[in-house]
C-alpha positions as CSV (number, residue, x, y, z in Angstrom):
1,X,38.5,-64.7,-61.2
2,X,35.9,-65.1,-64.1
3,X,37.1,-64.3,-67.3
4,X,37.1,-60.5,-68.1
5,X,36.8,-59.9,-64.2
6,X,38.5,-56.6,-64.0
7,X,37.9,-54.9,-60.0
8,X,37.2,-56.6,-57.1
9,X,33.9,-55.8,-54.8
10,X,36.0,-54.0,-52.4
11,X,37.4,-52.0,-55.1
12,X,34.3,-51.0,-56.8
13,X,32.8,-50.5,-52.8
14,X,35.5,-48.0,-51.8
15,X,35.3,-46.4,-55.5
16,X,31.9,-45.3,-55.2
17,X,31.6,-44.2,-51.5
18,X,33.8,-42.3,-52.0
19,X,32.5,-40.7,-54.8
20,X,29.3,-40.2,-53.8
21,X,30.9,-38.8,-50.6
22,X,32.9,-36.4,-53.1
23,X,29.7,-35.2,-54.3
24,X,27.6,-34.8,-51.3
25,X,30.3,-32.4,-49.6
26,X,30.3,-30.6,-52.4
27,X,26.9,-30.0,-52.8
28,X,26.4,-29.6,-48.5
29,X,29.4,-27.2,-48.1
30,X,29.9,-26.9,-44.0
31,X,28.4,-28.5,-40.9
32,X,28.7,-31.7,-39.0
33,X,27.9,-33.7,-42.2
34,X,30.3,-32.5,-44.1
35,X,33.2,-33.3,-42.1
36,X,31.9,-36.8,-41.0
37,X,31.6,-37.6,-44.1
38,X,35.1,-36.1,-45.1
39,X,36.5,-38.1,-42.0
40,X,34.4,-41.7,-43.8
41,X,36.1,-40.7,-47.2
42,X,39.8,-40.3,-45.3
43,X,38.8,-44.3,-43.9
44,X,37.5,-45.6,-47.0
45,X,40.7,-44.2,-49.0
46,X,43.5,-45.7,-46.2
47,X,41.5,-49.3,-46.4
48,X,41.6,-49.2,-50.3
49,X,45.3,-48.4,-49.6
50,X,45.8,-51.3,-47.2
51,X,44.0,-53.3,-49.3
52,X,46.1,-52.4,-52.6
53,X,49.3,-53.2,-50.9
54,X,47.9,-56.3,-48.9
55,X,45.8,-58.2,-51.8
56,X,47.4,-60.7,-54.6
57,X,44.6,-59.5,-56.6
58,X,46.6,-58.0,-59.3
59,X,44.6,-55.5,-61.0
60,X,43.7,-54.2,-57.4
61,X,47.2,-53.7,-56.3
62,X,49.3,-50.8,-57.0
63,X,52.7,-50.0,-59.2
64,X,54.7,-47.0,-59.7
65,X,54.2,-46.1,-63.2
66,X,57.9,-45.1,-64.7
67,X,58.5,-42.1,-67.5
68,X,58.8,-44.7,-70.2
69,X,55.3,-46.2,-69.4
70,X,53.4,-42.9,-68.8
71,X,55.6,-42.1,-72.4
72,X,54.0,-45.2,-74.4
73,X,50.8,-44.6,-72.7
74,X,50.6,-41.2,-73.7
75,X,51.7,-42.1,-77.0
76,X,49.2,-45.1,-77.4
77,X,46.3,-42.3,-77.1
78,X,47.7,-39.5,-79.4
79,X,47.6,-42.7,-82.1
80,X,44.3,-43.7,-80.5
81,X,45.5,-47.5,-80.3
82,X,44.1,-49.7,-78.3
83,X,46.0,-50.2,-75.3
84,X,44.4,-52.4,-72.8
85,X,45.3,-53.1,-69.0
86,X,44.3,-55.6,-66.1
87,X,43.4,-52.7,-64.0
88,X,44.5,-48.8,-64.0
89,X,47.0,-47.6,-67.1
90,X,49.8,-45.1,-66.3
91,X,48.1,-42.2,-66.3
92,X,44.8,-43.5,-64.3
93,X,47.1,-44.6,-61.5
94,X,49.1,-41.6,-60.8
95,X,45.7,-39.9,-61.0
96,X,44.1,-42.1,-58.5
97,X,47.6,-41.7,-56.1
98,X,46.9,-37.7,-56.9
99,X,43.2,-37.6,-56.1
100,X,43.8,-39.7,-52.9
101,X,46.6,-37.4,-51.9
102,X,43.8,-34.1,-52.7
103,X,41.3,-36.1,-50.3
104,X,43.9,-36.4,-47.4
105,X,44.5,-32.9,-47.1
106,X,41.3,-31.9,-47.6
107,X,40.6,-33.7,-44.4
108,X,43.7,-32.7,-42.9
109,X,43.1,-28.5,-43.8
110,X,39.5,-29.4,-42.7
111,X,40.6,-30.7,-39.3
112,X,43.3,-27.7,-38.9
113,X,40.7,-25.1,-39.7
114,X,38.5,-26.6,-36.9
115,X,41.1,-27.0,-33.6
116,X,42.1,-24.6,-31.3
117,X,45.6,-24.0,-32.2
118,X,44.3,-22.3,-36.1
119,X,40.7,-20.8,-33.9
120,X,40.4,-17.7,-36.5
121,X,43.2,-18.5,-39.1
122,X,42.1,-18.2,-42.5
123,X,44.8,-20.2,-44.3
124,X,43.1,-23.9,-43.5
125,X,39.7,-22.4,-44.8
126,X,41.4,-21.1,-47.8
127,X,43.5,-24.1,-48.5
128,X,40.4,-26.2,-48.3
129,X,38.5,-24.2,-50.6
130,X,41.6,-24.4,-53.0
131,X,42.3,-28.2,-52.7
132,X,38.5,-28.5,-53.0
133,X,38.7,-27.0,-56.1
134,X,41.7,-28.8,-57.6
135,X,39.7,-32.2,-56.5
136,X,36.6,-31.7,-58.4
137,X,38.6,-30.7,-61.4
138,X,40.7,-33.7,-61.3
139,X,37.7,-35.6,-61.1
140,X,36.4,-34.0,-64.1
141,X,39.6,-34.9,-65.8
142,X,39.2,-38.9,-64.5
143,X,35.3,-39.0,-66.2
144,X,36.9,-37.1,-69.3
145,X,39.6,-39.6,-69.5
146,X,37.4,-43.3,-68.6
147,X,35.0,-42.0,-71.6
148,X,37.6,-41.3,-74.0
149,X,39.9,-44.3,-73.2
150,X,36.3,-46.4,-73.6
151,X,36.4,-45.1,-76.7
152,X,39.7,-45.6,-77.8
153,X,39.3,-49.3,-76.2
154,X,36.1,-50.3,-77.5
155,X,35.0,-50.9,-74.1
156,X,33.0,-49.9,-71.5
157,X,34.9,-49.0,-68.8
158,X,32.3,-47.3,-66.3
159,X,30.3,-50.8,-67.3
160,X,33.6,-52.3,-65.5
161,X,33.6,-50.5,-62.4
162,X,29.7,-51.1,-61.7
163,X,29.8,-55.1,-63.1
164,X,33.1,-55.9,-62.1
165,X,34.1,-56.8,-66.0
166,X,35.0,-54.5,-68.7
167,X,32.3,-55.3,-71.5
């Protein structure tokens, strides 16, 4: 990879459906769209997955951040030093394994509230609506958090996930 080449096309691909999928379904709340689109999202996320664990690409593939990393990360933006990484720091990768895990059972609670079995159960509705919630707020954390971290790292980071190279 070029110098500076930070996320692969299939990275930044996946990234953005599925954003944009995010934010159409929350802006087109029920009906055949919505949960087609939900079902795209579910795909998109389990090839990003496959992809991560498949790839030698290393800022694509995925690590299990430990208490002393998260620690030292945490600690590297209280003191606002720069702290750079090939791909996603600590905190941005348990955050991309949470928001991942929110999409999954938004599909699943989706699916449930549609079947037989749950015809007339409010649970998988309310569930939804709840794990709907916790997603765009986590997502509102993640843009919070890629500003502030460009900030700290004199980078842009957003720049990085459109380009393919932090600038």
């Amino acid at each position: 990879m070029r110098d500076g080449a930070v996320w692969p096309w299939f990275v930044r691909l996946t990234h953005w459906l599925v954003a944009a999928i995010v934010v159409v379904n929350w802006l087109n709340e029920t009906g055949e769209w919505h949960r087609n689109l939900g079902y795209a999202a579910v795909v998109m996320v389990v090839a990003r997955v496959m992809y991560g664990l498949l790839t030698s690409v290393q800022m694509a593939r995925f690590y299990w951040p430990t208490g002393r990393q998260l620690s030292m990360h945490i600690q590297s933006i209280i003191h606002r030093r720069a702290e750079h990484h090939v791909g996603h720091n600590p905190l941005g990768q348990w955050a991309v394994y949470l928001m991942w895990l929110l999409l999954a059972m938004l599909a699943l609670t989706g699916w449930v509230s549609r079947i037989d079995a749950f015809w007339g159960e409010d649970w998988p509705v309310v569930w939804h609506g709840y794990l709907s919630s916790c997603l765009q707020g986590l997502v509102l954390v993640h843009v919070a958090a890629v500003l502030l971290m460009s900030r700290i790292q004199r980078t842009n980071l957003i720049k990085g996930m459109l380009l393919r190279k932090k600038m």
